[in-house]
C-alpha positions in Angstrom: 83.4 9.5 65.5 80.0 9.4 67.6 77.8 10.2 64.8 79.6 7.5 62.8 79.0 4.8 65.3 75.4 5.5 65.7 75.2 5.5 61.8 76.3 2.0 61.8 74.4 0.7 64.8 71.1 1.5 63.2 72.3 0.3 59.4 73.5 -2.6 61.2 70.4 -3.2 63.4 68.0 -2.6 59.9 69.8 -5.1 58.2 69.6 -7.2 61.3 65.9 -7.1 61.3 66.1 -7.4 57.7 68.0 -10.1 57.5 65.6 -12.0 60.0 62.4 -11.5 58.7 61.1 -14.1 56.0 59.6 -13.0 52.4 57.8 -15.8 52.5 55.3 -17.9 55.5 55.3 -21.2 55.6 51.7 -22.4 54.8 49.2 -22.8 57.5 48.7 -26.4 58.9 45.9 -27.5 57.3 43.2 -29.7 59.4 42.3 -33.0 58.1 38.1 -33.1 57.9 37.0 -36.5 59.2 36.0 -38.7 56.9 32.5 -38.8 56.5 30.6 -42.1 56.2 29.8 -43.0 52.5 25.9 -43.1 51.8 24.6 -47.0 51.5 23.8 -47.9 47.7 20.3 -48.7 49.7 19.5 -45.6 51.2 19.6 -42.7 48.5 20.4 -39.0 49.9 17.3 -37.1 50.4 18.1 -35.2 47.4 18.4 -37.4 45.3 14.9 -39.0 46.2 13.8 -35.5 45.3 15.6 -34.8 42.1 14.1 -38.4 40.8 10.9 -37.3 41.7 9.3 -33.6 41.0 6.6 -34.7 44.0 8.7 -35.0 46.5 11.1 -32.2 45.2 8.2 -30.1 45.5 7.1 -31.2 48.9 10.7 -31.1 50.3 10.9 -27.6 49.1 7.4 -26.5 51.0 8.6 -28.1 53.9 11.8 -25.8 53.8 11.3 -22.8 52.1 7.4 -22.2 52.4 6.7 -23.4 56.1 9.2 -20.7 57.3 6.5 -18.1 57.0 2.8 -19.8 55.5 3.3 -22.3 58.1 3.3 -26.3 58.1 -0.6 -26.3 57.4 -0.2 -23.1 55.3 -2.1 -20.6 57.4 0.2 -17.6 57.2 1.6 -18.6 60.7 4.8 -20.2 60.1 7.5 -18.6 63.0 9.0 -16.2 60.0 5.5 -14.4 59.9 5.6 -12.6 63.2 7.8 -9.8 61.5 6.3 -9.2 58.6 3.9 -6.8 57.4 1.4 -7.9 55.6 0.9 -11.0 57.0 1.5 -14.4 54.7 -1.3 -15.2 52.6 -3.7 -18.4 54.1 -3.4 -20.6 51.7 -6.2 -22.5 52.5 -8.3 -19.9 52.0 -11.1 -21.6 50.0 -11.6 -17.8 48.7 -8.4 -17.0 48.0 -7.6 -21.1 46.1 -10.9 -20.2 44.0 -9.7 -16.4 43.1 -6.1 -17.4 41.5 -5.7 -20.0 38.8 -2.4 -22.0 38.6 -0.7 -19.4 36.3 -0.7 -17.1 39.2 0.5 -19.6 41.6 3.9 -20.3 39.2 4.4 -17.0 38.6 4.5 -15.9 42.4 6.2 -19.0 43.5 8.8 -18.6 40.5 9.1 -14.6 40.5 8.2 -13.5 44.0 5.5 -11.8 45.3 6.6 -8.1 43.5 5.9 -10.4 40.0 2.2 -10.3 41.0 1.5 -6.9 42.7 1.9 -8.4 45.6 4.5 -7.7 48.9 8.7 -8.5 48.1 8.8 -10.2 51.2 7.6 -13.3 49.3 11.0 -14.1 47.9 11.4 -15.2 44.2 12.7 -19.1 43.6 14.3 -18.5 40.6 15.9 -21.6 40.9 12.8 -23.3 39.5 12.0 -21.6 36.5 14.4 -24.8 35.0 12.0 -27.0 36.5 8.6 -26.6 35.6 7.6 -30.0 36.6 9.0 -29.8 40.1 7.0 -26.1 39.9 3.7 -27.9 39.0 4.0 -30.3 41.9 4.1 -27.2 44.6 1.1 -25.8 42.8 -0.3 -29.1 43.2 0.8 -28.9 47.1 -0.3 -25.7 47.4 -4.1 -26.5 45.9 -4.0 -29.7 48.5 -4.4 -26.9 51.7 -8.0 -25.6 50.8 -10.2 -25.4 53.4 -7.4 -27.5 56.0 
């Protein structure tokens, strides 16, 4: 009779636990994002300024890709250049402006510095090879550094 008992008092119990447990969770509570303030019809997003115009596409892009290691004035000194090994090219080397010709500047701001025999620590943008015009504005930018 003993073993019987305990037989059913842990069946029972399992199905207890079973029986107690869901299959399925309730979904989490989701949190409501604040609303955020719809731009004025007067003041386009940055972005946009910059998709409407390849100049200041390009400029914006210097300003947040390129500055990180060549630096706001382009010297190779921007605060992502103290790790790296070699150093970021000067660009306003008047040497260095007169030894490439703009071919060379696509093709390493495009492709990355390993496109060019040059170090992979200058990463590839292959997210302008659709935009050539936006491509020839950074060239542009980039010829505008000489001898700064």
């Amino acid at each position: 009779m003993r073993k019987h008992g305990i037989g059913l008092l842990i069946v029972g119990s399992s199905l207890a636990l079973w029986g107690c447990t869901s299959k399925e969770t309730a979904p989490a509570e989701q949190k409501a994002e604040p609303a955020k303030a719809a731009p004025s019809a007067a003041e386009p997003e940055p972005t946009e300024v910059a998709a409407a115009d390849p100049a200041a596409e390009a400029k914006e892009i210097f300003e947040n890709r390129c500055t990180v290691c060549h630096g706001t004035q382009g010297k190779g000194d921007g605060p992502g250049s103290a790790a790296l090994d070699p150093k970021p090219r000067d660009l306003t080397s008047a040497e260095w402006q007169e030894s490439v010709d703009d071919e060379h500047l696509r093709k390493i701001v495009v492709y990355g510095g390993s496109a060019v025999g040059k170090s992979a620590a200058m990463p590839a943008n292959p997210d302008l090879d659709a935009k050539p015009e936006v491509v020839a504005e950074l060239v542009k930018v980039i010829r505008s550094l000489e001898g700064k």
